[in-house]
Backbone as a chain_set.jsonl record, in Angstrom:
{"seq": "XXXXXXXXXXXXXXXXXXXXXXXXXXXXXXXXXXXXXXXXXXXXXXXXXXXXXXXXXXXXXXXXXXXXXXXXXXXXXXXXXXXXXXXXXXXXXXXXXXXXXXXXXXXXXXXXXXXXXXXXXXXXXXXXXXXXXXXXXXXXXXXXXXXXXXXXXXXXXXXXXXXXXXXXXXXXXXXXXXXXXXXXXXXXXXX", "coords": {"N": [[-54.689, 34.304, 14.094], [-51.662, 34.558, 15.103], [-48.087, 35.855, 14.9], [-45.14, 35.027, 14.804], [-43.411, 37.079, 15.572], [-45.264, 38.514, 17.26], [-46.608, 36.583, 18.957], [-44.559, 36.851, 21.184], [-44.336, 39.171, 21.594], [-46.522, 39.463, 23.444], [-46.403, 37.828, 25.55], [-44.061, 38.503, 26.57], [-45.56, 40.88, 27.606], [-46.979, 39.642, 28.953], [-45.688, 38.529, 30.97], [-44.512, 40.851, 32.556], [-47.151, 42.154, 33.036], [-48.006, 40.033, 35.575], [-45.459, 39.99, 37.057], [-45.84, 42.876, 37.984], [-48.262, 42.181, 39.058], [-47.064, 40.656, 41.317], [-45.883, 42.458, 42.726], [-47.88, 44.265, 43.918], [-48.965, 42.433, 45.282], [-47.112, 41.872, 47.086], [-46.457, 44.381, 48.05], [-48.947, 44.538, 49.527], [-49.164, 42.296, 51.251], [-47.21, 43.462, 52.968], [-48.001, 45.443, 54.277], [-50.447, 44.066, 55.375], [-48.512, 42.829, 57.386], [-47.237, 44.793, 58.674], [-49.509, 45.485, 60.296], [-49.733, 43.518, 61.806], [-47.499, 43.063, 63.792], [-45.515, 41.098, 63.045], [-42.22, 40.758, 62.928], [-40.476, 40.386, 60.325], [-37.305, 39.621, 60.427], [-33.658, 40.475, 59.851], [-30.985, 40.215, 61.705], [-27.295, 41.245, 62.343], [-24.854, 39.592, 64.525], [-22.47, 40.888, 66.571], [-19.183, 42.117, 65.153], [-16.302, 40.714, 66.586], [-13.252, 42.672, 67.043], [-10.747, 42.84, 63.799], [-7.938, 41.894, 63.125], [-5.568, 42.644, 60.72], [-2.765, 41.69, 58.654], [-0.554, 43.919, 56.705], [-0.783, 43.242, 53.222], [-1.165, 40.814, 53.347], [-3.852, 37.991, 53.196], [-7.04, 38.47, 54.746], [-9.413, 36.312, 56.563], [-13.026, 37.036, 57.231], [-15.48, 36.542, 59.486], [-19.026, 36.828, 59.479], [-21.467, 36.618, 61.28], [-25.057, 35.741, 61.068], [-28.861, 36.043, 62.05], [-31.723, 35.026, 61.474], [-35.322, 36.01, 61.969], [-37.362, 34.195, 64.493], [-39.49, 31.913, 62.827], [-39.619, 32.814, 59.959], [-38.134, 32.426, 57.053], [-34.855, 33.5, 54.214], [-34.483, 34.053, 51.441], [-31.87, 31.934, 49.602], [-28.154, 32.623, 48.795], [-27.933, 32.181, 46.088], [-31.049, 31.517, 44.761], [-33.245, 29.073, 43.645], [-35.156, 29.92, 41.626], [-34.955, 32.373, 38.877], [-36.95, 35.052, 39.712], [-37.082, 35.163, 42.197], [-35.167, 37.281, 44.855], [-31.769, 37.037, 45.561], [-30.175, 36.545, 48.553], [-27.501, 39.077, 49.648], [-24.704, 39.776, 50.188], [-22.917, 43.411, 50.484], [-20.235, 45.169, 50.183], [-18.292, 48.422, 51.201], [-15.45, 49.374, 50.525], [-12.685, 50.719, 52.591], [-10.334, 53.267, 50.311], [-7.203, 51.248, 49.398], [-7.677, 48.735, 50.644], [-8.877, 45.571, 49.955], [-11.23, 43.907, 49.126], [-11.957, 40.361, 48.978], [-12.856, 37.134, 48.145], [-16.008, 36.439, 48.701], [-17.945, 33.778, 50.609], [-20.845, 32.749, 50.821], [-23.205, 30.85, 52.564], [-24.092, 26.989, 51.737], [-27.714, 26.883, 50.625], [-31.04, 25.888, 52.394], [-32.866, 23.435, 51.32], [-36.273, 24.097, 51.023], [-39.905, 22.71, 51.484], [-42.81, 24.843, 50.953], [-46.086, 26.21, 52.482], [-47.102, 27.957, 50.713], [-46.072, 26.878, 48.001], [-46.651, 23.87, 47.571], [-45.001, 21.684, 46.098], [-42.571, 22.824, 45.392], [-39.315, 23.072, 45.974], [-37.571, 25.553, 47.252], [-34.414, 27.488, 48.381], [-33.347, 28.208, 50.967], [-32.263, 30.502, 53.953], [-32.166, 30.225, 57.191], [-32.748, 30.671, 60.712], [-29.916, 30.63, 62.13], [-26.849, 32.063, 60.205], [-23.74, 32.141, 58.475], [-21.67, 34.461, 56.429], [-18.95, 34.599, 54.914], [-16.068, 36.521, 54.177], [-12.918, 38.057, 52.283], [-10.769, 40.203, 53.72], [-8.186, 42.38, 52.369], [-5.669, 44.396, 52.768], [-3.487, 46.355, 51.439], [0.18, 47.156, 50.743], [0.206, 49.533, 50.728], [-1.604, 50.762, 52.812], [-1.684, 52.646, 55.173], [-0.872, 51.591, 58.737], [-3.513, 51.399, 61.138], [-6.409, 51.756, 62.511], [-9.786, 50.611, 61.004], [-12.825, 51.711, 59.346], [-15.354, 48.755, 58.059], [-17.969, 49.074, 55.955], [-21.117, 48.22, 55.206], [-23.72, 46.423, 53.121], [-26.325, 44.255, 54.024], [-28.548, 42.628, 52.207], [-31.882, 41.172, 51.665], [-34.66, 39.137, 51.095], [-37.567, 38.427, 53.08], [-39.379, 35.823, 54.147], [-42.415, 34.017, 55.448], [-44.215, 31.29, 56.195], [-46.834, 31.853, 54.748], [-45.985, 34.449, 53.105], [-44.624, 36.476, 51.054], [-42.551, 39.337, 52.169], [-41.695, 42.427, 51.191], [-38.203, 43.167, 49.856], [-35.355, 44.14, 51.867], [-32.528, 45.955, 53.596], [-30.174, 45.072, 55.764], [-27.814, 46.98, 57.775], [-24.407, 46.586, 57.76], [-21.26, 46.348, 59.642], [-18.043, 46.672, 60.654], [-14.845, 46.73, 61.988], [-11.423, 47.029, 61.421], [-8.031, 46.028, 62.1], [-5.284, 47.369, 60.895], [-2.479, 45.954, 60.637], [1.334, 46.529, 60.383], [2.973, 44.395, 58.344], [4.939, 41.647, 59.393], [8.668, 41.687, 59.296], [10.801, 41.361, 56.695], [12.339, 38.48, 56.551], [16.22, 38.03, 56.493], [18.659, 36.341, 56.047], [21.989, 35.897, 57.395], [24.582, 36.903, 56.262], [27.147, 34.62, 54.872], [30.143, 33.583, 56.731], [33.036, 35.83, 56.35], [35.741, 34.51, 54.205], [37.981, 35.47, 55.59], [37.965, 35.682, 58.13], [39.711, 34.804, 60.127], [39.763, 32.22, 62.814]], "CA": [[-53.448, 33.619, 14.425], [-50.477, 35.342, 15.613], [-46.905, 35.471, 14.144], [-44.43, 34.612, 16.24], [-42.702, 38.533, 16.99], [-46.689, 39.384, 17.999], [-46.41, 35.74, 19.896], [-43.428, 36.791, 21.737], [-44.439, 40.574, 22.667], [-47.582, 39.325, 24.093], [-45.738, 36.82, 26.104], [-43.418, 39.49, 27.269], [-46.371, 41.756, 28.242], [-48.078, 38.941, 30.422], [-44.615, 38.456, 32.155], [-44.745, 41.96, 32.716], [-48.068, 42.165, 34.273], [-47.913, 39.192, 36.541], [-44.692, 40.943, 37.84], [-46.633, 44.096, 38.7], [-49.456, 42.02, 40.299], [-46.16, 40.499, 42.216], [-44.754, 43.88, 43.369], [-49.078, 44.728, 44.522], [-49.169, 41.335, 46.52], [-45.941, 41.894, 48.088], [-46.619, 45.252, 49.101], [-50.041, 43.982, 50.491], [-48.325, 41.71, 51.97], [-46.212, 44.309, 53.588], [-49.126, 46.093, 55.084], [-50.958, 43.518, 56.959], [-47.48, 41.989, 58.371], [-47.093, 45.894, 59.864], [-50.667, 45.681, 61.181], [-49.721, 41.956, 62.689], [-46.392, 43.284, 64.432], [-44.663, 40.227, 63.486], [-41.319, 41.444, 62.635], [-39.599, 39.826, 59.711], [-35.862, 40.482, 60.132], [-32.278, 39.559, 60.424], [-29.558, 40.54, 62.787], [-25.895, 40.101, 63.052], [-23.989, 39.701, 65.592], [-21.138, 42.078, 67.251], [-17.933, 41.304, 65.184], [-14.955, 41.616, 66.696], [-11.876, 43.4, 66.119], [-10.262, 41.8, 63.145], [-6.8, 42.491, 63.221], [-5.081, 42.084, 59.485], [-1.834, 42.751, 58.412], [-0.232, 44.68, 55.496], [-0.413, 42.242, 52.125], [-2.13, 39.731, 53.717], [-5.831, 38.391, 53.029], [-7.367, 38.048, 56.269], [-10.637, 35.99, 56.581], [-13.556, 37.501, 58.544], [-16.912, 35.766, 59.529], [-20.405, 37.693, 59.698], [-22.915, 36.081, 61.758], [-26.746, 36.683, 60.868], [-29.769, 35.639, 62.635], [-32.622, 35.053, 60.891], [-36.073, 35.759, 63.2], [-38.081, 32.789, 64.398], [-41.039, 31.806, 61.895], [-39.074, 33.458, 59.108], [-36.621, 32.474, 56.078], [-34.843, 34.613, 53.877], [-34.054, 33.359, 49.988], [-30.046, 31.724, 49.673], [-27.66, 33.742, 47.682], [-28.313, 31.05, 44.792], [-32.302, 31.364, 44.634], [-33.733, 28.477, 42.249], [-36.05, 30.552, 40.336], [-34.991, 34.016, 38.716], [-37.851, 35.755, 40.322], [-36.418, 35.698, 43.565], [-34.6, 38.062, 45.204], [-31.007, 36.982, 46.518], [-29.53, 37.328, 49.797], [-26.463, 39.576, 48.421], [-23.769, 41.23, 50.938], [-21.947, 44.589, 49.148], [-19.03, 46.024, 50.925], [-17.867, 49.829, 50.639], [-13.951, 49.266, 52.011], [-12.046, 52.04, 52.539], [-8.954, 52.833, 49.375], [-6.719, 50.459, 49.41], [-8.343, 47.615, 51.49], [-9.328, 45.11, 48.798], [-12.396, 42.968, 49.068], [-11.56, 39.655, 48.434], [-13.757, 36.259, 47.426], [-17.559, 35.809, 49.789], [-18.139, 32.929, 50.769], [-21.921, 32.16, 50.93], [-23.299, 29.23, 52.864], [-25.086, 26.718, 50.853], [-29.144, 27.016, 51.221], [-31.354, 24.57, 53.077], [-33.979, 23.086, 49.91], [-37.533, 22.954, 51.679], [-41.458, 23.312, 50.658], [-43.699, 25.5, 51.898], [-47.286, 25.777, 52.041], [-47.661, 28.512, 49.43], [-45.827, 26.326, 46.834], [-45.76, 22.896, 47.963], [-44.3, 20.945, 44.855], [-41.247, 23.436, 44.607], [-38.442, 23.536, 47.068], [-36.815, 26.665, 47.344], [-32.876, 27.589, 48.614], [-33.426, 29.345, 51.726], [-31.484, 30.457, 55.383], [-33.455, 30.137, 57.941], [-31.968, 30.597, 61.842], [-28.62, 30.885, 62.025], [-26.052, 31.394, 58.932], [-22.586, 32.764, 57.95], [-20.935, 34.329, 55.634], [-17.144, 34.898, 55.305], [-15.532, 37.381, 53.294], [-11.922, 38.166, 52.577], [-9.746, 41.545, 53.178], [-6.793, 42.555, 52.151], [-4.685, 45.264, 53.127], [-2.259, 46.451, 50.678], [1.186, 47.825, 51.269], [0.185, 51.476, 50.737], [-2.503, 51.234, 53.736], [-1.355, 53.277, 56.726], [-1.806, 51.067, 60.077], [-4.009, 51.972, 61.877], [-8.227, 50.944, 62.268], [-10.471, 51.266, 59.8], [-14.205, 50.837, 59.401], [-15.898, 48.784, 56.866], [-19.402, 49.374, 55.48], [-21.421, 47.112, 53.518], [-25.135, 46.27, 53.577], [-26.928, 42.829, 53.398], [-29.921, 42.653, 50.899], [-32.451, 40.154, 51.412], [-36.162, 39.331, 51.402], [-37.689, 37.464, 54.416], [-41.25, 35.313, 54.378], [-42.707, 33.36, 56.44], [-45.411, 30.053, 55.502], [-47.536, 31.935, 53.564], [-46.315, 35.202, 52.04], [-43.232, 37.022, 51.151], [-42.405, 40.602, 52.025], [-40.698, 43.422, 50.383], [-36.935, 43.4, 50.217], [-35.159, 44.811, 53.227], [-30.919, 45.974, 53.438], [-29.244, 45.309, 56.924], [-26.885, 48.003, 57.396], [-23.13, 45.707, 57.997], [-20.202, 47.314, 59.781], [-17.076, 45.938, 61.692], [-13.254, 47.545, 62.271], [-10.455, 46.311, 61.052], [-6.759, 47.114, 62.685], [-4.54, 46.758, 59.828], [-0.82, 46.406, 61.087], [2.517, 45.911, 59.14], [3.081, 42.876, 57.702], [5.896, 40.929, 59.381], [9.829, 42.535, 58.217], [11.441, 40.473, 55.588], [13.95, 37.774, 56.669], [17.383, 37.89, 55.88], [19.533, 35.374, 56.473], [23.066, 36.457, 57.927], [25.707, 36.293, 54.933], [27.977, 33.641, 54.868], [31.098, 34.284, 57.106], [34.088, 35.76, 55.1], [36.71, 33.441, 54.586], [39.53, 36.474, 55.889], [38.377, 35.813, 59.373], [40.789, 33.649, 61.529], [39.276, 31.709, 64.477]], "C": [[-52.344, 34.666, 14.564], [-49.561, 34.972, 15.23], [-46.041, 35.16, 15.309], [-43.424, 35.814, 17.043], [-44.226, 38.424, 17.75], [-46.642, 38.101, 19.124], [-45.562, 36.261, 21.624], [-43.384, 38.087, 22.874], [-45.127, 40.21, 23.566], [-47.294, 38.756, 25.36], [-44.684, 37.588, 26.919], [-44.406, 40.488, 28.392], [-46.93, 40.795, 29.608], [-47.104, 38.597, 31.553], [-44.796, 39.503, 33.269], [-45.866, 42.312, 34.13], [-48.008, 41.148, 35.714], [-46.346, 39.503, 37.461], [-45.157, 41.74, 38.278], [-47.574, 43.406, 39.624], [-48.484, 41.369, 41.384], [-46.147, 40.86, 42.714], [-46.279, 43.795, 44.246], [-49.423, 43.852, 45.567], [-48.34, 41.425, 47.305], [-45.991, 43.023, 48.857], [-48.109, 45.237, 49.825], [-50.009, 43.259, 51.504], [-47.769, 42.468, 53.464], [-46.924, 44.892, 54.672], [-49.377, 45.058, 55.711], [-49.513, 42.775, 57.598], [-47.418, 43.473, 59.208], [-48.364, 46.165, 60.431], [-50.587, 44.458, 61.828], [-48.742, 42.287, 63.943], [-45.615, 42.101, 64.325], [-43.179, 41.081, 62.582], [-40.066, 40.653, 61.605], [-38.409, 39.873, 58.773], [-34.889, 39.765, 60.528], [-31.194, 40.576, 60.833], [-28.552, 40.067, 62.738], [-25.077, 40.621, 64.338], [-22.641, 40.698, 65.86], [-20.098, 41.268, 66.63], [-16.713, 41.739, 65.516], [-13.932, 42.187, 65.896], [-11.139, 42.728, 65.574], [-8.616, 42.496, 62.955], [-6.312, 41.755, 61.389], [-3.486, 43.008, 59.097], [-1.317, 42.857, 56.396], [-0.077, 43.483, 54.43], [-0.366, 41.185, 52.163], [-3.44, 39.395, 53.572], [-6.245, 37.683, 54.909], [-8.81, 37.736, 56.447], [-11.877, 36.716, 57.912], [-15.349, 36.776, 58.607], [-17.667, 36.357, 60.154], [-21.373, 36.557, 60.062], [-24.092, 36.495, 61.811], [-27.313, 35.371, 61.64], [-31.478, 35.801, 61.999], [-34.315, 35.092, 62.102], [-37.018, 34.66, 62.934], [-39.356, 33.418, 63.399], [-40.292, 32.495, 60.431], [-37.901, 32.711, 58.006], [-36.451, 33.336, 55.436], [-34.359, 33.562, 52.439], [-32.012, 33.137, 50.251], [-29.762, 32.948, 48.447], [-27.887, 33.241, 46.652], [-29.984, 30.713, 44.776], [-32.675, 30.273, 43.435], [-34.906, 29.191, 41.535], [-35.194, 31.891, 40.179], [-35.61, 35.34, 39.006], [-37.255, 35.629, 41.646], [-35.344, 35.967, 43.754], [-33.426, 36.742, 46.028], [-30.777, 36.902, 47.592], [-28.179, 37.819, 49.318], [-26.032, 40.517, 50.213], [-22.669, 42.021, 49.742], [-21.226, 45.496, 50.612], [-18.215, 47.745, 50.644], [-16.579, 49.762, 51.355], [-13.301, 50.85, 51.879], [-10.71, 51.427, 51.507], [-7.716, 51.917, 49.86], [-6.211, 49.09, 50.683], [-9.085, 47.093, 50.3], [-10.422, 44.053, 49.364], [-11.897, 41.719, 48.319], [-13.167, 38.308, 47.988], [-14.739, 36.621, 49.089], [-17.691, 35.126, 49.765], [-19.605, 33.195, 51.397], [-22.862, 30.818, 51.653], [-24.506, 28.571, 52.123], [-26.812, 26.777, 51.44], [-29.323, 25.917, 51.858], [-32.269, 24.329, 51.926], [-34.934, 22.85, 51.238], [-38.49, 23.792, 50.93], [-41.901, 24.232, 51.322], [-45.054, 25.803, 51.405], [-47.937, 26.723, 50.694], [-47.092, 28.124, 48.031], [-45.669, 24.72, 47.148], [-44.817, 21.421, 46.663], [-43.232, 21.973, 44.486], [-40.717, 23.632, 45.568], [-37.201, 24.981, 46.504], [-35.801, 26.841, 48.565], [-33.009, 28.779, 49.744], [-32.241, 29.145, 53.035], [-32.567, 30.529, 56.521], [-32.618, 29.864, 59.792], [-31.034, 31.294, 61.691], [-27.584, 30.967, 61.072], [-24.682, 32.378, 59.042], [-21.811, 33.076, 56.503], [-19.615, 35.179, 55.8], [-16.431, 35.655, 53.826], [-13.768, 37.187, 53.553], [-11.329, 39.526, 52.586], [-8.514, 41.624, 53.464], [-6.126, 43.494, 51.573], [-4.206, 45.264, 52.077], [-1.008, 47.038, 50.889], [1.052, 49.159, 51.268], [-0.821, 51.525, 52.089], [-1.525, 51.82, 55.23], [-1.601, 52.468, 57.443], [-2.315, 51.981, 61.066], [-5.681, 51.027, 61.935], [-8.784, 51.473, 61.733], [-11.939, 51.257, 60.136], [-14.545, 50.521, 58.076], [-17.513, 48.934, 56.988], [-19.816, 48.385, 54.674], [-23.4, 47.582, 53.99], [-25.417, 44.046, 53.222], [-28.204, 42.908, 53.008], [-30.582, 41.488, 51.017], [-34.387, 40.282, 51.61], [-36.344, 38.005, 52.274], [-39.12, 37.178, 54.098], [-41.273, 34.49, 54.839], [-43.489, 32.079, 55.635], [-45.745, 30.694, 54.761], [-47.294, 32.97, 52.826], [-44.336, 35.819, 52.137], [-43.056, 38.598, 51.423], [-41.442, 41.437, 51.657], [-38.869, 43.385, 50.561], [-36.315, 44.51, 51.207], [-33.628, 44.753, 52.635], [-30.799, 46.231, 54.893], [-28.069, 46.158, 56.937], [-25.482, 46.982, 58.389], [-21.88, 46.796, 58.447], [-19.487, 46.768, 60.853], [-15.51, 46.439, 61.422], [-12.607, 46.399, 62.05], [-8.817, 47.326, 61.456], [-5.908, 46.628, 61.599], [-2.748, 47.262, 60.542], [0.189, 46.115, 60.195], [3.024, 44.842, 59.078], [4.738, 42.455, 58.226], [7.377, 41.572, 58.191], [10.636, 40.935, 57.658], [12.666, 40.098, 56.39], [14.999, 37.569, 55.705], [17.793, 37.167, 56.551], [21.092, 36.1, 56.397], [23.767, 35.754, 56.986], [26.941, 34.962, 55.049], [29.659, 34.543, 55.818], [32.389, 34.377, 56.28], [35.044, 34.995, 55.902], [38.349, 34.08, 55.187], [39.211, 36.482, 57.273], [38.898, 34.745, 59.848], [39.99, 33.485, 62.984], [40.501, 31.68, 65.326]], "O": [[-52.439, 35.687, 13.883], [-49.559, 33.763, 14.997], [-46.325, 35.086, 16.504], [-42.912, 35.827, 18.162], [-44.183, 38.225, 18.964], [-46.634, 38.504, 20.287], [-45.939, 36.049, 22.777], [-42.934, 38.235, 24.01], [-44.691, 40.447, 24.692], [-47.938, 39.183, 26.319], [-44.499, 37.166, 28.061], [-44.141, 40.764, 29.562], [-47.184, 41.109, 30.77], [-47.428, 38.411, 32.726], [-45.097, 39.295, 34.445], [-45.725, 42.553, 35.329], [-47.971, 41.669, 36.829], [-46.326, 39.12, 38.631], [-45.043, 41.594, 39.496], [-47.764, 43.823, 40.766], [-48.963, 41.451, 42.515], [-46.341, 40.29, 43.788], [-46.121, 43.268, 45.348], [-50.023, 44.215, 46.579], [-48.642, 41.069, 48.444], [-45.707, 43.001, 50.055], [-48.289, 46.044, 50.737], [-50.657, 43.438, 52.535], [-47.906, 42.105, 54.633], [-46.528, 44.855, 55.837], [-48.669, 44.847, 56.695], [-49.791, 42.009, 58.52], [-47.55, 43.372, 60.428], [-48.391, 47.171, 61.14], [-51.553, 44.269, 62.568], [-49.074, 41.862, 65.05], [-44.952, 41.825, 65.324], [-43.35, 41.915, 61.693], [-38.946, 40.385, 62.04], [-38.227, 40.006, 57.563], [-34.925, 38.772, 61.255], [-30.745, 41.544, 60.219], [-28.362, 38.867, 62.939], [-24.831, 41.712, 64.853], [-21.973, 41.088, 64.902], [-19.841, 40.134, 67.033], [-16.101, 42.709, 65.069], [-13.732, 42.232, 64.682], [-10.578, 41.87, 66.255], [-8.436, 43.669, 62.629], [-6.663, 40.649, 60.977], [-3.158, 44.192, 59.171], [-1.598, 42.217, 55.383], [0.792, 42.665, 54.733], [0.232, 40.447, 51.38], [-4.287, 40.269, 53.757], [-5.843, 36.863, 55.734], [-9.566, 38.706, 56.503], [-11.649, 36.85, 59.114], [-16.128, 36.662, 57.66], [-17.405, 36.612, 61.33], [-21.919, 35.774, 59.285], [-24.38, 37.494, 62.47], [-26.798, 34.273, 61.852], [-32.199, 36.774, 62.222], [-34.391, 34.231, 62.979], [-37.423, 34.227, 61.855], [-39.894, 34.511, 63.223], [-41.276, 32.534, 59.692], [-36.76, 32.538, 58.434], [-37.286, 34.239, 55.476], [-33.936, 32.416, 52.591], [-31.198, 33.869, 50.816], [-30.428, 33.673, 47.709], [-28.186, 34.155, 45.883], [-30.224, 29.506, 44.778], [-32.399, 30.611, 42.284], [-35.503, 28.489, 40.72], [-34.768, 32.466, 41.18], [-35.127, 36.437, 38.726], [-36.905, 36.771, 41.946], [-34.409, 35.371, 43.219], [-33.819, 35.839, 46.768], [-31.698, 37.594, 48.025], [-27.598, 37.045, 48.557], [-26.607, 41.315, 50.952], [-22.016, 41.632, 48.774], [-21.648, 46.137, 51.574], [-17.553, 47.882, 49.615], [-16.493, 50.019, 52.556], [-13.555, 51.793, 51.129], [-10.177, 50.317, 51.485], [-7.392, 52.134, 51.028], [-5.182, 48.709, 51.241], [-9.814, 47.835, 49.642], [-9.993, 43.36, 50.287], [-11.452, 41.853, 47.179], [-14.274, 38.697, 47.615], [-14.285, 36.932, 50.19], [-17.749, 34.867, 48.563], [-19.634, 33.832, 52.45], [-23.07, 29.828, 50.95], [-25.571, 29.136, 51.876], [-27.038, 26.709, 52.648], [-28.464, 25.058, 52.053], [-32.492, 25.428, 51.418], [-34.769, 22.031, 52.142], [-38.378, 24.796, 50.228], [-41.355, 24.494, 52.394], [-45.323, 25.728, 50.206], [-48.859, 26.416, 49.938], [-47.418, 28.749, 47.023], [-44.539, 24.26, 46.976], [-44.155, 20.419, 46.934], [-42.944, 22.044, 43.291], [-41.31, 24.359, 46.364], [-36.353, 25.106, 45.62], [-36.16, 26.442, 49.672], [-32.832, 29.976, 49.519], [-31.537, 28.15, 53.202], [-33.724, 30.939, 56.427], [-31.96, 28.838, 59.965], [-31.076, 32.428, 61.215], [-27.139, 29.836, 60.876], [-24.741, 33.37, 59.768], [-21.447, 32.234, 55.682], [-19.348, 36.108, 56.562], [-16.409, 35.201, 52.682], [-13.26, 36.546, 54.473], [-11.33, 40.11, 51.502], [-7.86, 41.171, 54.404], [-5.912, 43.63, 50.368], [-4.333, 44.213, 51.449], [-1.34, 47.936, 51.663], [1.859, 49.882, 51.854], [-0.79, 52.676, 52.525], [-0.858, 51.172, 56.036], [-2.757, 52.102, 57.226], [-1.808, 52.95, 61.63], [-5.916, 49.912, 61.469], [-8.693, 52.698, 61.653], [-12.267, 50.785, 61.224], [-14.353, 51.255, 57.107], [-18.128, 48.899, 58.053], [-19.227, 47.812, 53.758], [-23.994, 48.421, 54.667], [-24.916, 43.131, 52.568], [-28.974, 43.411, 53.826], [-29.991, 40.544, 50.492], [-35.094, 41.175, 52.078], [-35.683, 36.966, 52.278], [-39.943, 38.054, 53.831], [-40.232, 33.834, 54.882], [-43.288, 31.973, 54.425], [-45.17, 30.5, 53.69], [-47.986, 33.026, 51.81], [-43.368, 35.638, 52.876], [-43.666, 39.197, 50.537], [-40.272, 41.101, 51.837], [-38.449, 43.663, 51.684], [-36.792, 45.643, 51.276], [-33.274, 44.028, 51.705], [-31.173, 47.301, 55.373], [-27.284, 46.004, 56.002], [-25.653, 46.742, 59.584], [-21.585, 47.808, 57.812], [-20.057, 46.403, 61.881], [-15.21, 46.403, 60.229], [-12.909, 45.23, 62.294], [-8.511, 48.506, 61.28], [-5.849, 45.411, 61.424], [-2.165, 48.319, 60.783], [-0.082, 45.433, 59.207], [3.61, 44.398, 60.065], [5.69, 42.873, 57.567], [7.34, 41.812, 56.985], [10.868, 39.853, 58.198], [13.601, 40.793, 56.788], [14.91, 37.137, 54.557], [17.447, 37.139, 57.732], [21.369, 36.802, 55.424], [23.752, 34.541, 56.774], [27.399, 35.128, 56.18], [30.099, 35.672, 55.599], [32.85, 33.426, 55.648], [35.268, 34.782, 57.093], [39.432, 33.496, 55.231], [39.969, 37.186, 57.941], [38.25, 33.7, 59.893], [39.724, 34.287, 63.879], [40.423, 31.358, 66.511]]}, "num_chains": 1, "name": "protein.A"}
């Protein structure tokens, strides 16, 4: 009989392994999808020039494309074993990263689990970030950097996590000059 730390390691260890035989199926996985040529990846779209000005947040929307036959896990995965979809931004100093907006998953089955719906994107999706300039930024255009992090599988298997490399200009101009309102006329002028 077992105590309940020796319970607990053991129970840790078999996590353990069945993670490793994870990682060995996934990169098996990995292999015959690059001896299939199917290609399971996501693209975004050309974003334009986002114009933002000084001490303002200025919303910007990233369009991805998920390829046919393919989903990729939501940013909110229902199990802890799966991998995210996660965008990370590198802005240039004082350009602030504001809230991400995420779009919610779609819940469906699939044939390698069918009693568990899992939070995926699948096609077409967006997500919308915020930046914001601060009064010390020079105008001028910038570039930002990010990546997007996700893992993509198809019906029956999942393959290795992949990072889209993210990048779109931003013209940051000066923020609108402070209204004044014209003083009251003094009462020493004569009409």
């Amino acid at each position: 009989m077992y105590s309940a730390g020796k319970a607990m390691m053991l129970a840790r260890f078999n996590l353990r392994m069945i993670a490793r035989m994870m990682g060995c199926v996934v990169l098996l996985a990995g292999g015959a999808w690059a001896q299939s040529g199917k290609s399971p990846s996501v693209s975004i779209a050309p974003v334009p020039l986002v114009t933002a000005k000084r001490t303002e947040q200025t919303m910007v929307r990233l369009d991805f494309r998920v390829a046919t036959g393919f989903h990729i896990n939501s940013n909110a995965p229902k199990s802890e074993f799966l991998i995210p979809t996660a965008l990370k931004m590198d802005l240039p100093t004082d350009i602030v990263l504001g809230k991400i907006e995420y779009p919610d998953g779609q819940d469906l089955s699939f044939p390698f689990s069918p009693d568990e719906k899992l939070s995926v994107y699948s096609g077409d999706f967006a997500i919308n970030l915020v930046v914001h300039p601060l009064k010390s930024v020079v105008p001028g255009k910038y570039v930002m950097h990010g990546v997007l992090r996700y893992q993509a599988c198809d019906n029956a298997q999942c393959f290795p996590p992949k990072t889209l490399p993210v990048s779109f200009d931003v013209k940051v101009v000066k923020e609108p000059a402070a209204h004044h309102a014209n003083p009251a006329q003094s009462p020493h002028v004569r009409n």
